[in-house]
Backbone as ProteinMPNN parsed JSONL, in Angstrom:
{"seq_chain_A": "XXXXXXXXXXXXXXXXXXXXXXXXXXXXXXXXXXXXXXXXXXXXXXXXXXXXXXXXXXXXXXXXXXXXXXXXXXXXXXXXXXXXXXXXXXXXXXXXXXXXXXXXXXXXXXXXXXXXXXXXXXXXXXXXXXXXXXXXXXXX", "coords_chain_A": {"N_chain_A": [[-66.446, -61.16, -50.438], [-67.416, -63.327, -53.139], [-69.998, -63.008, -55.988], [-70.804, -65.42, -58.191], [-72.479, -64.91, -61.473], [-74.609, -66.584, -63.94], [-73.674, -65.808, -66.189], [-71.169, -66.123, -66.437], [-70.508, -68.868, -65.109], [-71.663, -70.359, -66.94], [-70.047, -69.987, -69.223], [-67.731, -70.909, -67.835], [-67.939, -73.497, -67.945], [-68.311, -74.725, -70.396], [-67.822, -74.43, -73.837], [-67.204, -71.583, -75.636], [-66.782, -68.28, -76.187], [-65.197, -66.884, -74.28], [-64.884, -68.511, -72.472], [-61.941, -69.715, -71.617], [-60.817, -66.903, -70.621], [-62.685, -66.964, -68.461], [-62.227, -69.685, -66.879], [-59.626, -69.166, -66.415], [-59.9, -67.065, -64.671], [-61.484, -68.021, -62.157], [-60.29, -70.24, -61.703], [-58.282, -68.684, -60.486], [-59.531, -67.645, -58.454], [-59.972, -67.968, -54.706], [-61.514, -70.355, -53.132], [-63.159, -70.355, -50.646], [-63.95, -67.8, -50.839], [-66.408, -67.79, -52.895], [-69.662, -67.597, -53.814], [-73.115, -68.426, -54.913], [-76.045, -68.554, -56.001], [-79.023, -70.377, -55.564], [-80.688, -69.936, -57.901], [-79.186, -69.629, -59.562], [-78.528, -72.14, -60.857], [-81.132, -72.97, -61.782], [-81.113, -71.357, -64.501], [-78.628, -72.34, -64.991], [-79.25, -74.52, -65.797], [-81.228, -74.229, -67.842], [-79.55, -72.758, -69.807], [-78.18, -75.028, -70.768], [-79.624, -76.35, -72.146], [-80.974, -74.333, -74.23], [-78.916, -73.945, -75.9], [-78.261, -77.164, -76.585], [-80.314, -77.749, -77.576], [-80.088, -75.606, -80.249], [-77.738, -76.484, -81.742], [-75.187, -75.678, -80.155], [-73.763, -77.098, -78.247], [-73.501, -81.214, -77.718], [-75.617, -83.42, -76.746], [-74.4, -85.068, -75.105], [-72.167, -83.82, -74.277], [-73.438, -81.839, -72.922], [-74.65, -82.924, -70.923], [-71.918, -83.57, -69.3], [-71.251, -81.47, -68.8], [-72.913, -80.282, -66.916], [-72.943, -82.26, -64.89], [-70.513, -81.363, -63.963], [-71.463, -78.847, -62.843], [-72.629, -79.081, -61.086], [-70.923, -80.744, -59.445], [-69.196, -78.848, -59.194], [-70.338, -76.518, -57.514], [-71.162, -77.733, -55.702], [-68.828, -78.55, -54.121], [-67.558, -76.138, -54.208], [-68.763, -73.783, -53.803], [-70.666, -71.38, -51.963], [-73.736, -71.914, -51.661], [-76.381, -69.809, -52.101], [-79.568, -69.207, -50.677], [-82.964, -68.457, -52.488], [-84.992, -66.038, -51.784], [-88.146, -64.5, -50.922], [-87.91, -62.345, -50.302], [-86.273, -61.601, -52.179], [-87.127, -61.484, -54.654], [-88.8, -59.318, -54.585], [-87.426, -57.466, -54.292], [-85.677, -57.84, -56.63], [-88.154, -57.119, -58.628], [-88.362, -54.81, -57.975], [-86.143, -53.434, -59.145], [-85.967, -54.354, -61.631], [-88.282, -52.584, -62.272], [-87.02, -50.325, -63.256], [-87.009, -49.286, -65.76], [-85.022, -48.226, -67.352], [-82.557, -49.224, -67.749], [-82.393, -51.725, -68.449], [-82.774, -54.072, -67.239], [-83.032, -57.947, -67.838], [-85.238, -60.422, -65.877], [-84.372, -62.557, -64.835], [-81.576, -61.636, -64.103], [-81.923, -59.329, -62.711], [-82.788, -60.665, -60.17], [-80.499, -61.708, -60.03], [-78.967, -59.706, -59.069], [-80.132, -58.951, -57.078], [-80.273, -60.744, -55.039], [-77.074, -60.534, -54.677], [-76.662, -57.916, -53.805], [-78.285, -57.905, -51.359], [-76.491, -59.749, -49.692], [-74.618, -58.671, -49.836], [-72.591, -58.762, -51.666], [-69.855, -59.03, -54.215], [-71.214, -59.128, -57.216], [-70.394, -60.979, -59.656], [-69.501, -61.011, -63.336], [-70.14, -62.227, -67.095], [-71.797, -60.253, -68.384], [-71.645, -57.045, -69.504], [-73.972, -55.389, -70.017], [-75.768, -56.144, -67.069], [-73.579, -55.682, -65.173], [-73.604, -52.56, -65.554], [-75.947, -52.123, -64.853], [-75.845, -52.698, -62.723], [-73.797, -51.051, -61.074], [-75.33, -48.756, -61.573], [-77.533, -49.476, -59.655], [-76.29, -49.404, -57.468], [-75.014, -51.534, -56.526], [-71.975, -53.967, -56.161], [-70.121, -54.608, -58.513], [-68.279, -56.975, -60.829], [-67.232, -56.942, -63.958], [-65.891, -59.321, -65.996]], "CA_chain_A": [[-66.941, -62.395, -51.014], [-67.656, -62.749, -54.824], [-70.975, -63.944, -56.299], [-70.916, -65.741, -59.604], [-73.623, -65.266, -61.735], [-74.921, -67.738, -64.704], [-72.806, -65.8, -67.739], [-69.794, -66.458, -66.163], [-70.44, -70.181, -64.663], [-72.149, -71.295, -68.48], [-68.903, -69.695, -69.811], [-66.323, -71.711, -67.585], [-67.875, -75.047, -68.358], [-68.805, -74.793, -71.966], [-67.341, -73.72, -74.695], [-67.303, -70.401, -75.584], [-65.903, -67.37, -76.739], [-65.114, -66.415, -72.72], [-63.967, -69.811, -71.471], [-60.343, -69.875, -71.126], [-61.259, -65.924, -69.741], [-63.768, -67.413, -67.282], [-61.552, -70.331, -66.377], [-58.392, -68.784, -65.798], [-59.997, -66.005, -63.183], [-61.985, -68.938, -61.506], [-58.438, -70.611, -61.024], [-57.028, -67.855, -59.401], [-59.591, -67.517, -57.045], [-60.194, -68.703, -53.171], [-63.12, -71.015, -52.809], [-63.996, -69.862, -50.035], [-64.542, -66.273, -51.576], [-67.61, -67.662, -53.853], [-70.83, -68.081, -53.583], [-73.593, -68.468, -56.219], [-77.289, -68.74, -55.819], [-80.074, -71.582, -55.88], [-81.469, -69.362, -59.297], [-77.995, -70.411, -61.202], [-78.893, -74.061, -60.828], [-82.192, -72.914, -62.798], [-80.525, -70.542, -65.456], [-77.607, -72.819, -66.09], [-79.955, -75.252, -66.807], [-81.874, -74.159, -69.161], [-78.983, -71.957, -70.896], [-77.806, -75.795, -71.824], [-80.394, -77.106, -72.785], [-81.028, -74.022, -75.52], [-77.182, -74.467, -76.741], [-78.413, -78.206, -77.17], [-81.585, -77.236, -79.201], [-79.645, -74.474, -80.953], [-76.504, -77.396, -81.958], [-73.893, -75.284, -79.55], [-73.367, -78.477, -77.652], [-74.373, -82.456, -78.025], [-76.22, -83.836, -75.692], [-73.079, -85.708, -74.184], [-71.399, -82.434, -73.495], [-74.367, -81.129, -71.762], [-74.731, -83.817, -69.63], [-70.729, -83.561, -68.832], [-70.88, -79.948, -68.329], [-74.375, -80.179, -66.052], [-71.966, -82.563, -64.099], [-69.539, -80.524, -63.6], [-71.607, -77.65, -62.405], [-73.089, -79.879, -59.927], [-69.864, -80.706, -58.596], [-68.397, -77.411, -58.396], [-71.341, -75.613, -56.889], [-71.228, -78.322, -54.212], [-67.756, -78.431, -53.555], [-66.607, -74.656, -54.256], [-69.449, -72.429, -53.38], [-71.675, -71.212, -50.959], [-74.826, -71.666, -52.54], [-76.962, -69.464, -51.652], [-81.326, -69.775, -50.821], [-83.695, -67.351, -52.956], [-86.617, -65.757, -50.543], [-89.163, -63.796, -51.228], [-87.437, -60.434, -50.17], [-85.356, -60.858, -53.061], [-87.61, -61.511, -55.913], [-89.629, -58.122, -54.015], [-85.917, -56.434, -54.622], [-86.05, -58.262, -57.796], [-88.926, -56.317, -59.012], [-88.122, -52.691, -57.724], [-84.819, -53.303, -59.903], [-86.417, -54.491, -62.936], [-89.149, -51.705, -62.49], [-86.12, -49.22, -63.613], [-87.134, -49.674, -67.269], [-84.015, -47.557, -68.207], [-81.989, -50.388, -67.172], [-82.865, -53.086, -69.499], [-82.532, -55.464, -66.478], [-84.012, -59.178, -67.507], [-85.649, -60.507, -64.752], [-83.252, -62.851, -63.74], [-80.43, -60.984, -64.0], [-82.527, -58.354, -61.86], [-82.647, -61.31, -59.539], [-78.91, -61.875, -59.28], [-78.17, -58.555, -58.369], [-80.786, -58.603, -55.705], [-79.465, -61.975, -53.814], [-75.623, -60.405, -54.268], [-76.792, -57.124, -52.989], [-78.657, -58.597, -50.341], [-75.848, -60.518, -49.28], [-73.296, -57.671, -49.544], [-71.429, -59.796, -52.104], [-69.642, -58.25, -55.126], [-71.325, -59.815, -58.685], [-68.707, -61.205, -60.903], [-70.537, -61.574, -64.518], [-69.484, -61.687, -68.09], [-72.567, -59.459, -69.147], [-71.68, -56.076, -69.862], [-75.618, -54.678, -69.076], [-75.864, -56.275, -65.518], [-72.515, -54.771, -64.354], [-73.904, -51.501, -65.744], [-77.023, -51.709, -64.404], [-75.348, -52.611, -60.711], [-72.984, -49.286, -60.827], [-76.357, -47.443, -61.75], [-78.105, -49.481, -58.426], [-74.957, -49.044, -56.595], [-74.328, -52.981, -55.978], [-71.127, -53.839, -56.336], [-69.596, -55.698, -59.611], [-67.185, -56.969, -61.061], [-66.899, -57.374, -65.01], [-64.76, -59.614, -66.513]], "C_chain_A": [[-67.536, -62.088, -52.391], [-68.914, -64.048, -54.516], [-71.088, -64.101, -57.933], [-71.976, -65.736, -60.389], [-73.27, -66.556, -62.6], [-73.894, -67.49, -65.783], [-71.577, -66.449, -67.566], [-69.481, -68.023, -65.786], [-70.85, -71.058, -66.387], [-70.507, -71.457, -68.817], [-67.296, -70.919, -69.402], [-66.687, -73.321, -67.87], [-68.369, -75.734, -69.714], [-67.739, -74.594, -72.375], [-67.629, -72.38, -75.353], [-66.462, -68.975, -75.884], [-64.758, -67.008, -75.422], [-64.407, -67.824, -72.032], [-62.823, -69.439, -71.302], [-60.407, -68.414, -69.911], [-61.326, -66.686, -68.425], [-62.719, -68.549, -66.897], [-60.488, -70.317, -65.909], [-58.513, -68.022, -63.929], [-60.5, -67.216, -62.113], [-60.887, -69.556, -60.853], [-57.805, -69.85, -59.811], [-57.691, -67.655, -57.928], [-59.923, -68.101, -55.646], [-61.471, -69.41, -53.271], [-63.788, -70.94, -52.135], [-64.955, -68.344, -49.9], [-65.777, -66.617, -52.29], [-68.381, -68.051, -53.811], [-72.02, -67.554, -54.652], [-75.038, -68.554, -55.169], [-78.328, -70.107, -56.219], [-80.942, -71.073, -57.478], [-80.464, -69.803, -60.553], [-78.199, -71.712, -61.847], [-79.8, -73.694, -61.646], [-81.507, -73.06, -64.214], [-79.492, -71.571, -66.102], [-77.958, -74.067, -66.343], [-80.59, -75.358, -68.011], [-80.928, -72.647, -70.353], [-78.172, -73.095, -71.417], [-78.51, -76.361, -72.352], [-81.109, -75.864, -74.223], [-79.665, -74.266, -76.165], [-77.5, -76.181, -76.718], [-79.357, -78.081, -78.35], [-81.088, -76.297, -80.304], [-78.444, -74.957, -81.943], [-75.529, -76.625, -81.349], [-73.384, -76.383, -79.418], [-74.205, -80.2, -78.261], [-74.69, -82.367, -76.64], [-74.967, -84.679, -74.582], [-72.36, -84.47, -73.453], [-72.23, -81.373, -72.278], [-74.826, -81.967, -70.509], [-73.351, -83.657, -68.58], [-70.727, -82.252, -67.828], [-72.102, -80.12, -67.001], [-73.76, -80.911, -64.954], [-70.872, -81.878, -63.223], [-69.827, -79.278, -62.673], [-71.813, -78.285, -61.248], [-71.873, -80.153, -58.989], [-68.98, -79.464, -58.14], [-69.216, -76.679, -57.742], [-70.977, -76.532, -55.55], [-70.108, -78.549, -53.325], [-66.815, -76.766, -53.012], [-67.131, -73.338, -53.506], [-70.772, -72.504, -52.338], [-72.764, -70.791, -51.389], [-76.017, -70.958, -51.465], [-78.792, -69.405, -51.806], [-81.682, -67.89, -51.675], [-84.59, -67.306, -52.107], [-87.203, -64.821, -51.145], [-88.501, -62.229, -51.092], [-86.613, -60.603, -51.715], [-85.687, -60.914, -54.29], [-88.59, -60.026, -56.03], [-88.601, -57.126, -54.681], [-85.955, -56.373, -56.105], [-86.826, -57.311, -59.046], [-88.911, -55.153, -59.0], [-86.734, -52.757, -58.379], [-85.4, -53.433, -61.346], [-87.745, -53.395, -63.455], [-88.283, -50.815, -63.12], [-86.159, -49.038, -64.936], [-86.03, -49.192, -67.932], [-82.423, -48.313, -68.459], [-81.613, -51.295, -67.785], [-82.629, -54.158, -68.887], [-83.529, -56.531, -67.473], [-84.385, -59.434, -65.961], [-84.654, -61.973, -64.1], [-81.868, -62.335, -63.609], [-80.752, -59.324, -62.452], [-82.272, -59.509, -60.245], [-81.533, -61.557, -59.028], [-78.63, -60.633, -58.353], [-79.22, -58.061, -57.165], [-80.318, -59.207, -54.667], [-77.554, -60.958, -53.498], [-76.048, -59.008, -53.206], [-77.304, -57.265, -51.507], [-77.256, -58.999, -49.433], [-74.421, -59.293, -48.991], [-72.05, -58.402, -50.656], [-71.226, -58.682, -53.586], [-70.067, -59.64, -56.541], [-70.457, -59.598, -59.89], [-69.712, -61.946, -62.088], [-69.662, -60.851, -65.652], [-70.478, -60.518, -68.537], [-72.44, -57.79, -68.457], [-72.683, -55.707, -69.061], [-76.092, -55.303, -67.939], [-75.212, -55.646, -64.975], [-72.624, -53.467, -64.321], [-75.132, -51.065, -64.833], [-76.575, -52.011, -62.847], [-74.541, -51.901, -60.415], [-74.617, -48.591, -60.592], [-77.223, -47.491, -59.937], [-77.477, -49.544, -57.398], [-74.492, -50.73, -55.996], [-72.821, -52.936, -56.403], [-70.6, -55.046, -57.288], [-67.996, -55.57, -60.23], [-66.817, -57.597, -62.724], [-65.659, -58.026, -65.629], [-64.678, -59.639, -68.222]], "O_chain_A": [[-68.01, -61.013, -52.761], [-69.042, -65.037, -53.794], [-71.369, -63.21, -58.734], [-72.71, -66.684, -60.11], [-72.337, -67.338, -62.42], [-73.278, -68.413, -66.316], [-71.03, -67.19, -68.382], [-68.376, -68.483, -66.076], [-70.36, -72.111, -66.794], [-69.837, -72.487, -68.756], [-66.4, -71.429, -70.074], [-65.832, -74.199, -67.986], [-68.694, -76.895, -69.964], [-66.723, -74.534, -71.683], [-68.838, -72.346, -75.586], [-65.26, -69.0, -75.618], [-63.559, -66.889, -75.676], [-63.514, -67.894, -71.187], [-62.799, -68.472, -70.541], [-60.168, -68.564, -68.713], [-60.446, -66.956, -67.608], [-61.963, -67.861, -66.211], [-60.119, -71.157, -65.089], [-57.936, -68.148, -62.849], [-59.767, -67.314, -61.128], [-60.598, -69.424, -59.664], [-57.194, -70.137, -58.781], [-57.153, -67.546, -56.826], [-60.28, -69.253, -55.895], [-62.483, -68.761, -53.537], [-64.966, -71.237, -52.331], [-65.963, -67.962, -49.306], [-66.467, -65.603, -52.396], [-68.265, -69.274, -53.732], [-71.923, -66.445, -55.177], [-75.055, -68.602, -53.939], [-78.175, -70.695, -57.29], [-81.713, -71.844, -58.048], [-80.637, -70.123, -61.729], [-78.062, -72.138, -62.994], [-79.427, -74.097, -62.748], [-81.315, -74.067, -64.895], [-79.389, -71.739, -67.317], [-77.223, -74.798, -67.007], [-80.558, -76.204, -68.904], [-81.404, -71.918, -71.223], [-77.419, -72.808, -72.348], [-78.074, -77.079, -73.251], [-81.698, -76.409, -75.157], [-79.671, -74.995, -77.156], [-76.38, -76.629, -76.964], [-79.229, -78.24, -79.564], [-81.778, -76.256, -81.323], [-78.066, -74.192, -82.831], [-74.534, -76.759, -82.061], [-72.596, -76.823, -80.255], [-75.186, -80.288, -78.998], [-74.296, -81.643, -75.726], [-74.972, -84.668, -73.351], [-72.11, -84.33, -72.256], [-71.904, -80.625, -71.356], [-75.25, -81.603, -69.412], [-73.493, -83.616, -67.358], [-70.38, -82.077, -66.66], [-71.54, -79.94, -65.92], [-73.924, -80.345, -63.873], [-70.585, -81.972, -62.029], [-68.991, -78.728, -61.956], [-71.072, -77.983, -60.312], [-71.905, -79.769, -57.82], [-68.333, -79.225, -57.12], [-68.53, -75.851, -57.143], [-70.559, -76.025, -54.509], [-70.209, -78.713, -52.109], [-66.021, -76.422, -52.136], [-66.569, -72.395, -52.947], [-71.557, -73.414, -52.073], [-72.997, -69.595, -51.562], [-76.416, -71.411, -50.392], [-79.301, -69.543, -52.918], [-81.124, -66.797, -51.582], [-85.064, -68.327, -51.609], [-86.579, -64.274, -52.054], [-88.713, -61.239, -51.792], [-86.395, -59.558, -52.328], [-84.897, -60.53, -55.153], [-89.043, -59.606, -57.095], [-88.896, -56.199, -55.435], [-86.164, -55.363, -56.775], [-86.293, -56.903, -60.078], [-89.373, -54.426, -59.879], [-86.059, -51.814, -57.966], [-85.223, -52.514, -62.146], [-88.15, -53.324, -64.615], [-89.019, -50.211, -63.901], [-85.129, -48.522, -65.37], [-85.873, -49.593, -69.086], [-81.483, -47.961, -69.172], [-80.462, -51.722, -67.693], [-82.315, -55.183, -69.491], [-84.622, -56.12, -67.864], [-83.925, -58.785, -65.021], [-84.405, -62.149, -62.907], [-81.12, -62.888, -62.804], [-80.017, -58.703, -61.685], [-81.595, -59.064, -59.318], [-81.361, -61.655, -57.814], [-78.186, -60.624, -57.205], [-79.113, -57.03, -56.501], [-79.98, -58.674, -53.61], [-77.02, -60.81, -52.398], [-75.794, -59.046, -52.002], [-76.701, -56.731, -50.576], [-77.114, -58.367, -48.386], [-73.562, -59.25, -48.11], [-70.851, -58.499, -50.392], [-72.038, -57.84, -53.969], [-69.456, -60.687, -56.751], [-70.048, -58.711, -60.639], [-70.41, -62.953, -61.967], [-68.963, -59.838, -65.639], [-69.869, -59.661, -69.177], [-72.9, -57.383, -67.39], [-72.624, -55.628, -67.834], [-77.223, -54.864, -67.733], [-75.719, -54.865, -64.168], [-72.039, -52.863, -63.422], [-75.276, -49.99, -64.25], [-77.113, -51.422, -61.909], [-74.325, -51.945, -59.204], [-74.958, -48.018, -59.557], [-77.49, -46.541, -59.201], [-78.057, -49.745, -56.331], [-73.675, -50.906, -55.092], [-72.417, -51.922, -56.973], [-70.634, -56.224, -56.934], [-67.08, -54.748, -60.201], [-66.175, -58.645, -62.786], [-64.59, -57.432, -65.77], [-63.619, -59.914, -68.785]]}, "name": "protein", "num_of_chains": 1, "seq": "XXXXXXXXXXXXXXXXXXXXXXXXXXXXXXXXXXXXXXXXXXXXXXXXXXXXXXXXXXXXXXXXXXXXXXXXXXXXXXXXXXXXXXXXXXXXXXXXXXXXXXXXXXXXXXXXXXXXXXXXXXXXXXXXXXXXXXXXXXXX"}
C-alpha cells in the first residue's frame, strides 16, 4: 500500500513544474493501493493558500483545486487518523538533526512507517531521510 504525501497531492492538482509527472503516476495507480493522512488535509491547505498570497494561483483555482482534493481523498484514499504515537515518532525522527527533517514531513514518515505503507513524495530530502530511517519510499 502507497502513502501519498502533500508534495505530491499539491503537485497533481495545481499547477506545477511536477503535475503532468504527478498526474500521470496517480493514473496508473489502484485506488485501493492509497492512502494519505488526516495531516495532508492540513498541509495542502495551507500550501494553497501561500501559492494564493504568493500570486501562484487565484483564488478561483484554489478553491477548484481544494475541491478536488476533497473529492479525491474521499473517494480514492484511505485516509488515515494522526495519534499521539506518531507525533512521539514524529519527534524521535526530527530529533536526527542530520536529517533536515521539517516537522511535518517528519510526521509523514511516521504515520507511513507506522502503517507499514511505502511514502510516495516528490521531495527529494524526505525520501532521503526515509532510506536513512529505513521507512520505505518511493521518489518520483
Amino acid at each position: 500500500m502507497l502513502y501519498l504525501d502533500t508534495s505530491l497531492l499539491v503537485a497533481a492538482l495545481t499547477v506545477e513544474i511536477k503535475t503532468a509527472q504527478a498526474q500521470i503516476w496517480l493514473a496508473a495507480q489502484k485506488t485501493d493501493t492509497l492512502a494519505t493522512s488526516e495531516w495532508v488535509t492540513t498541509e495542502f491547505s495551507a500550501a494553497l493558500s501561500i501559492k494564493l498570497r504568493t500570486g501562484q494561483l487565484s483564488a478561483e483555482h484554489r478553491a477548484r483545486a481544494l475541491a478536488n482534493f476533497k473529492r479525491t481523498i474521499t473517494g480514492s484514499f484511505y485516509l488515515l487518523p494522526v495519534s499521539s504515537r506518531h507525533f512521539q515518532n514524529a519527534a524521535t525522527f526530527a530529533s536526527q538533526y542530520a536529517l533536515g527533517l521539517r516537522a511535518g514531513d517528519a510526521l509523514h514518515l511516521a504515520i507511513s512507517a507506522d502503517h507499514g505503507l511505502t511514502l510516495c513524495t516528490l521531495d527529494r530530502r524526505m525520501a532521503e531521510a526515509a532510506e536513512a530511517l529505513g521507512v520505505k519510499s518511493l521518489l518520483l
